[in-house]
C-alpha positions in Angstrom: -35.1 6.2 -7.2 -36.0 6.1 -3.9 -34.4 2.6 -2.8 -31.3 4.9 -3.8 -31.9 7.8 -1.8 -32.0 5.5 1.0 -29.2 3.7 0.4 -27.2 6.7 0.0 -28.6 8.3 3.0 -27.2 4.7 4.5 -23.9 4.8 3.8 -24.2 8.7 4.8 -24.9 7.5 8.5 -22.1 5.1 8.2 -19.6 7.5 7.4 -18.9 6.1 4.4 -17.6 8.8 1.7 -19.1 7.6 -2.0 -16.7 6.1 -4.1 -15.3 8.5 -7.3 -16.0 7.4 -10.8 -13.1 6.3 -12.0 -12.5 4.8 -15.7 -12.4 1.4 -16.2 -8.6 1.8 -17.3 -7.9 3.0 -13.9 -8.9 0.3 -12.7 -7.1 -2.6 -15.3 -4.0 -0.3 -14.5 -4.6 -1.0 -10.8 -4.9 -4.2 -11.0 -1.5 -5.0 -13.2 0.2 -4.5 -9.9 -2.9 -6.0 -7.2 -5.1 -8.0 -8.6 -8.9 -8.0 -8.5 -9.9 -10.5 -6.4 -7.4 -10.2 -3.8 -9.2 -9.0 -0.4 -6.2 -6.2 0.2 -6.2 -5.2 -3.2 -10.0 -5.0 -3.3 -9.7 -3.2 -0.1 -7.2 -0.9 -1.3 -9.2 0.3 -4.4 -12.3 1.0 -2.8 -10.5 3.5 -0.5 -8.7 5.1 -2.9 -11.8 5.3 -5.1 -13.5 7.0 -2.0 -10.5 9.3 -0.9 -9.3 10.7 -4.0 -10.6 11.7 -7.2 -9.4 10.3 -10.5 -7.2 13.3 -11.0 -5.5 13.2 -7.8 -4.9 8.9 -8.5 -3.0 10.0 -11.7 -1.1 12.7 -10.5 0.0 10.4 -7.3 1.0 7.6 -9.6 3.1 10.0 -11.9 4.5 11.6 -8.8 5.8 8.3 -8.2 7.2 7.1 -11.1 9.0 10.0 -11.7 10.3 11.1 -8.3 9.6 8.1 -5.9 7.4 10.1 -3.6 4.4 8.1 -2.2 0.9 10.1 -1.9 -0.5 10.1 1.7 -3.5 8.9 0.8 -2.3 5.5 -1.4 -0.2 4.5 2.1 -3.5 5.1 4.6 -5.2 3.1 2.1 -2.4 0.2 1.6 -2.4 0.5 5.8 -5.9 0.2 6.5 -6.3 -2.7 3.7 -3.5 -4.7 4.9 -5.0 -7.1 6.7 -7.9 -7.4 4.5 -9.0 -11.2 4.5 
């Protein structure tokens, strides 16, 4: 318990924001269109695990299958990730 107090006073310091739990379906649906594995795509999933909440993922992914419109959040992700190695 302690070793994760410390490691989550860690990434505190760092800035980091703790990553959302998402379902394991999220992620598999993720992955049909980036793959696990790939640096950018890894990148890309572990900010928007941090920056939005599972809710937010779904209602950005209908939002674009339905009306085209590309959440914020999923392009500063795709941005910062994009040259991922």
């Amino acid at each position: 318990m302690r070793t994760l107090l410390i490691a989550l006073l860690a990434l505190a310091g760092c800035g980091a924001a703790p990553a959302h739990d998402y379902p394991a379906e999220a992620r598999a649906r993720f992955a049909e269109g980036c793959p696990t594995g790939d640096p950018k795509c890894d990148c890309m999933w572990d900010e928007i695990t941090r920056t939005m909440t599972p809710d937010d993922f779904d209602a950005a992914m209908t939002r674009f299958k339905e009306k085209g419109l590309m959440e914020p959040k999923l392009t500063a992700a795709r941005l910062k990730c994009r040259e991922a190695k």
